[in-house]
Every structure is written in C-alpha cells, then in structure tokens.
C-alpha positions as CSV (number, residue, x, y, z in Angstrom):
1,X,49.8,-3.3,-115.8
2,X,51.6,-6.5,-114.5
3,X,54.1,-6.4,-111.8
4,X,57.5,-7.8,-112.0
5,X,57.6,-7.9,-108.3
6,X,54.2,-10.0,-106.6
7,X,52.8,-7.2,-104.6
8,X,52.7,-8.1,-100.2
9,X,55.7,-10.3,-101.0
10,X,58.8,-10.4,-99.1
11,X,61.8,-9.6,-101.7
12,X,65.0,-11.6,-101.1
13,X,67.2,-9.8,-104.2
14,X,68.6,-13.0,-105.6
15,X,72.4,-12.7,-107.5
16,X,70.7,-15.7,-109.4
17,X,68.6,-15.9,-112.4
18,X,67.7,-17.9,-115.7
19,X,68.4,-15.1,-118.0
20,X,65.5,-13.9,-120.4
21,X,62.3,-15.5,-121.7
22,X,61.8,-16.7,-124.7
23,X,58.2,-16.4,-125.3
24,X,55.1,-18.8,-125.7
25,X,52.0,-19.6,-124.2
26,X,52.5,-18.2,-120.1
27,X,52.8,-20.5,-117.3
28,X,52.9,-20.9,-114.0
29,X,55.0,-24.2,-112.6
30,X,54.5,-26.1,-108.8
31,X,57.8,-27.4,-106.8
32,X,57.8,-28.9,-103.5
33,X,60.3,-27.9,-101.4
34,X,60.0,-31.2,-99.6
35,X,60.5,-29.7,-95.8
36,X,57.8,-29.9,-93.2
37,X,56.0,-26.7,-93.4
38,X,55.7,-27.0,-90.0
39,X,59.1,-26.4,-89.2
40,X,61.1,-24.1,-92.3
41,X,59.7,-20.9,-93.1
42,X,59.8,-19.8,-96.8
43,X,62.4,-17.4,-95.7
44,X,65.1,-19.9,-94.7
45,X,63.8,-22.3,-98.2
46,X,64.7,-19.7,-100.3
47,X,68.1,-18.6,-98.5
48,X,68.8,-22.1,-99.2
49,X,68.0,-21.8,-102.5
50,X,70.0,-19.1,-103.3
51,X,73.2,-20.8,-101.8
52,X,72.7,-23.5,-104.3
53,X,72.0,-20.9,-107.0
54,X,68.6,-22.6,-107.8
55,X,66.6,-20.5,-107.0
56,X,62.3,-19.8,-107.7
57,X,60.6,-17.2,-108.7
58,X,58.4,-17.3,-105.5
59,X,58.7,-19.2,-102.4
60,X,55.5,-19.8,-100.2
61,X,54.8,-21.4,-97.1
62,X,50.7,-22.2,-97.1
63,X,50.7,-22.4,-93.3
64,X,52.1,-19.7,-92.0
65,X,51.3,-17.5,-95.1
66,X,54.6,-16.2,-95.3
67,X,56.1,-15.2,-99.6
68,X,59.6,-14.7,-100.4
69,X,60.4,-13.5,-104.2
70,X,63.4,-14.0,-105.8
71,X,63.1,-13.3,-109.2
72,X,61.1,-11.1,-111.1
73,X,58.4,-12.7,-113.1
74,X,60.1,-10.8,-116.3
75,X,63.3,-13.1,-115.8
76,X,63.2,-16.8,-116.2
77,X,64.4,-18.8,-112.6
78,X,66.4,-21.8,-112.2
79,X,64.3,-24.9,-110.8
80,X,63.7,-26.5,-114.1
81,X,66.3,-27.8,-116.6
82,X,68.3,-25.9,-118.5
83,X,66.5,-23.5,-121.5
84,X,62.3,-25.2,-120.1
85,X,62.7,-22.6,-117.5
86,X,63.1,-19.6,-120.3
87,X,60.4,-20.8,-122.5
88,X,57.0,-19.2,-122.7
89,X,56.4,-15.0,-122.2
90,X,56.3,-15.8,-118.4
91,X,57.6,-19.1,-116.5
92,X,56.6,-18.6,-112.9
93,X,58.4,-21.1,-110.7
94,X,56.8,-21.3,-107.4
95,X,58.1,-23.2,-104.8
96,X,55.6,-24.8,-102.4
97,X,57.3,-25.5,-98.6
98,X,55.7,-28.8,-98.5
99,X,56.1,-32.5,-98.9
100,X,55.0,-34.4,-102.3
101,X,53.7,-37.2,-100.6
102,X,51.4,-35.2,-98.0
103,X,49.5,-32.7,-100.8
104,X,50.0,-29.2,-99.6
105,X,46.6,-28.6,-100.7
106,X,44.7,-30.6,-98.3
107,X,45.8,-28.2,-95.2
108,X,45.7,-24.8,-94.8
109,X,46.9,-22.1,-97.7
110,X,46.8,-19.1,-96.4
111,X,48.1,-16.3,-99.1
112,X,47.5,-18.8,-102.4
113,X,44.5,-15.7,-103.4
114,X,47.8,-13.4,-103.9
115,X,49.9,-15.7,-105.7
116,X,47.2,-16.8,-108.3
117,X,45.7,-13.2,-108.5
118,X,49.2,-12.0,-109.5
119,X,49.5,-14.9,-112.1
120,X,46.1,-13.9,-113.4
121,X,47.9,-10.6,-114.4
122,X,50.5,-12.1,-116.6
123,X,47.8,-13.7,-118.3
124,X,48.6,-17.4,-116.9
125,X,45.4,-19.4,-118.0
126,X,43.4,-21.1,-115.2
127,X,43.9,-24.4,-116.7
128,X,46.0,-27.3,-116.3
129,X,46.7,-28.7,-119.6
130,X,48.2,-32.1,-118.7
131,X,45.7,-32.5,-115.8
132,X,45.9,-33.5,-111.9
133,X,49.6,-33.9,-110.8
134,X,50.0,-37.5,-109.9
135,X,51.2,-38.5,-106.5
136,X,54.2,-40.4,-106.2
137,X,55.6,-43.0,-106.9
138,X,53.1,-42.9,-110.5
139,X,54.1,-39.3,-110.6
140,X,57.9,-40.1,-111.4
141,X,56.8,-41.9,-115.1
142,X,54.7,-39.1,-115.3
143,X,53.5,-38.2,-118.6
144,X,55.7,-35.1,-119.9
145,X,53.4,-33.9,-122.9
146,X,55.2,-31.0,-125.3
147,X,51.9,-30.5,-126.8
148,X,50.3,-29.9,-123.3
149,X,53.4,-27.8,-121.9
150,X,53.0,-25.6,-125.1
151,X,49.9,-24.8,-124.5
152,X,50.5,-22.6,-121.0
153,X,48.6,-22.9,-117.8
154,X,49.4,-24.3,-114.9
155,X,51.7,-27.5,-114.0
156,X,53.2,-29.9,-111.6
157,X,57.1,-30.1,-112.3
158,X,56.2,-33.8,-112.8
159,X,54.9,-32.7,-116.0
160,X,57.4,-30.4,-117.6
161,X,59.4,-31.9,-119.9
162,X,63.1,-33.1,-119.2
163,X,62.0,-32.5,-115.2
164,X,62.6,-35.0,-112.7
165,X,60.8,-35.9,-109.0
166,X,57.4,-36.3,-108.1
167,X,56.3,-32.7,-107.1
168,X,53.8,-31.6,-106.1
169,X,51.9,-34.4,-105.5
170,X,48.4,-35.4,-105.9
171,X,47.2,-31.6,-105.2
172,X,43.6,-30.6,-105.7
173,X,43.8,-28.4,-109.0
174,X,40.6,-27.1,-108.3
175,X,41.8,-25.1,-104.7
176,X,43.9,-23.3,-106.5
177,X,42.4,-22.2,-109.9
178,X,38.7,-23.1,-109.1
179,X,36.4,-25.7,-110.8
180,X,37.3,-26.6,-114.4
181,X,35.0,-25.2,-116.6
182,X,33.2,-26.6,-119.0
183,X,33.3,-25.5,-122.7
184,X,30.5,-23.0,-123.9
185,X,27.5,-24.7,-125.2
186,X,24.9,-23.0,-127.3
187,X,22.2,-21.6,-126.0
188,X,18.6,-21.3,-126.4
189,X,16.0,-18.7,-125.3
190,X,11.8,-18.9,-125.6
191,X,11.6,-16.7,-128.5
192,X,14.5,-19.4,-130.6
193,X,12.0,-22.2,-130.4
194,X,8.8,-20.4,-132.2
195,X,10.0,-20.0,-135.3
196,X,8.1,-19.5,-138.8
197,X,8.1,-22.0,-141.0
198,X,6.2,-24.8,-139.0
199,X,10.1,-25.3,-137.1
200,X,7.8,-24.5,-133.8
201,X,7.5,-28.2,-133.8
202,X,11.4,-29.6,-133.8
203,X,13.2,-31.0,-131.4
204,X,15.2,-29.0,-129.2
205,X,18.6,-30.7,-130.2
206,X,17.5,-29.6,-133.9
207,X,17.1,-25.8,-132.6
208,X,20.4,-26.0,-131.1
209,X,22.2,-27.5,-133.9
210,X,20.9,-26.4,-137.2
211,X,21.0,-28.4,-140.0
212,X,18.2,-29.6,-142.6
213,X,14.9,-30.8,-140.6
214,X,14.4,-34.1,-141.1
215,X,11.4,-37.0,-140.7
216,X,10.1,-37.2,-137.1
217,X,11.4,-40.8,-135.6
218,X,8.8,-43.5,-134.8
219,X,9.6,-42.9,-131.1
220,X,8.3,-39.3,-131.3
221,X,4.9,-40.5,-133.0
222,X,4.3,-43.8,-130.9
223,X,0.8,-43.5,-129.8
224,X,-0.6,-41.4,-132.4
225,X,-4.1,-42.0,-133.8
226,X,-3.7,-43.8,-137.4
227,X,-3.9,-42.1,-140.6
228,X,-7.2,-42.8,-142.1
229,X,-7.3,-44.9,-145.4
230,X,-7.1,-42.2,-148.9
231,X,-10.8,-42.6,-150.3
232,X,-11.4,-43.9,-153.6
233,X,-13.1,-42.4,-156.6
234,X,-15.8,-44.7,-157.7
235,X,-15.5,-45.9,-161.3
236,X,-19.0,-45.1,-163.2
237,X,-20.5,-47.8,-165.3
C-alpha cells in the first residue's frame, strides 16, 4: 500500500495545502527552487515556502541528500496555479534546490532512488509525456500540451498548463526515470518460421506481420537460374 508520507523523509507539518484531488491520470511535477544548492538546505527552502503559503509536496536538496515533506501525496500542494495542482489521483509537486539554468541533474543526486521509488507506488508512469524540459530562455514559450498533461507522468513546470518560469531546465529525463523505452515489438522464435504450408520460405517481415503471402520481389530472385522454355507437343501429319 502507498504512503501518504515518503518514507526517510523529514516531515515539516505544513498549515498549508491545495485541498483535495480531483482525479486523472497520476503525476509527478519538477520546480526549481532557484538557490545554490550549495548554500540552502531543503530545510530552510521549505520553511520559506511555508511562510509564503506555497508550499510542495516534497523538498529535495540532490547534494547534500537532505528531503523535507510538506504535504501528503493524498492532498494536492500549492506551486502550480490555482485547481492544475488538484487535478489527477495524485499531483506530486517536488521542489528541486537548484538553479534552472545549471541542470540539477548533471551533479550529484544523492536520495532521487527514494523519491522516484515512492512515486512508483502511487502509480506515477515513468514517462514524460511532453518530453525533455527545455532550458531557458526556450523553456519560457514552452509548449503547455493538455493532451500531454492528461496523460500523467512526469513533467517540468514549464510544461503544465497555465504555469509560468523555466524550471527545471534542460534536466536529463533519463537519470531520473531510466532510458525511455521502446514500444513492444512482436516477436519471433525458431519454431514461428517453419511453418506448414510451404510459409517456411517467407520473409521474416511476412512472419511478423501476417497478412496474405504474396509474389516474391525480383530482388529476392536476382540470380536465379532461368526457367526452362514449356515443351511443345508436336503436331502429327
């Protein structure tokens, strides 16, 4: 069963939430904080969130590791505007301490395994629907997709609709859900290619495909010996 409450998180029991979900496709959204890592903890990020009563579900710091919830992933949180923060069974606002214009994911990210784990429980699909975030400036005229953002998975605020600012930046997609993979193709095995019927001798493609068999091209009988010439009967006289 999912937890509200990301478990090896620090809790920081906010007075501040988005009110309930709506439902829809689940999703997990990526803010920069834009602070030097470096220097703010995800601690004093979300303390500062919660004075401006904007607060994230989760605040992480990929240096030093360090998580900070503020709002259980069964409540909707308040970075996004108004109502696109309650839509879908889960919203997941994360809040990356990080710059938009220095990718957070090209430095360390110690603690990401726990975040994304814990998103893989509320059934947040390891996809990102409207593709790599785009670094700024592009990323402000970013494309904000509805059909995209309805489908659920993972986004850049630069792609939710009605958002504004370039975060996260031109982050690699692929250190934090893995490679994109490719759709399922059909397969094949040894015993699928001798078939009765004389379909021994089809092209693969065919096999794989289906579909009526049809006349071999000239490229797969280039070289072949000529037929020879249909004999005559003689005529009697």
């Amino acid at each position: 069963m999912a937890d509200a409450w990301l478990p090896g998180a620090v809790r920081l029991q906010s007075r501040h939430d988005g009110g309930s979900l709506r439902g829809g496709a689940p999703r997990a959204v990526w803010h920069t904080s834009e602070h030097d890592p470096l220097a703010i903890s995800a601690h004093s990020a979300a303390q500062h969130l919660e004075q401006q009563g904007t607060n994230a579900h989760v605040v992480w710091n990929p240096f030093s590791g360090q998580i900070v919830q503020m709002v259980p992933a069964t409540q909707a949180a308040l970075l996004l505007p108004d109502g696109i923060g309650r839509e879908g069974r889960r919203c997941v606002q994360i809040l990356v301490v990080g710059l938009a214009r220095e990718p957070f994911t090209e430095g360390a990210m110690q603690g990401l395994g726990l975040i994304v784990d814990w998103l893989d429980t509320w059934q947040v699909p390891r996809r990102w629907p409207a593709g790599p975030p785009l670094a700024p400036p592009e990323a402000y005229s970013a494309p904000q997709d509805r059909r995209s953002w309805a489908r659920g998975g993972h986004f850049g605020v630069s792609q939710v609709p009605y958002a504004q600012g370039p975060a996260p930046g031109a982050i690699d997609i692929g250190r934090i859900t893995g490679p994109a993979v490719p759709p399922e193709m059909p397969r094949i095995t040894a015993g699928d290619v001798s078939l009765p019927g004389g379909t021994e001798n089809l092209p693969i493609a065919h096999l794989v495909t289906g579909g009526t068999p049809t006349e071999p091209s000239t490229a797969s009988t280039a070289g072949a010996p000529p037929e020879p010439a249909p004999v005559r009967a003689s005529t009697p006289t």
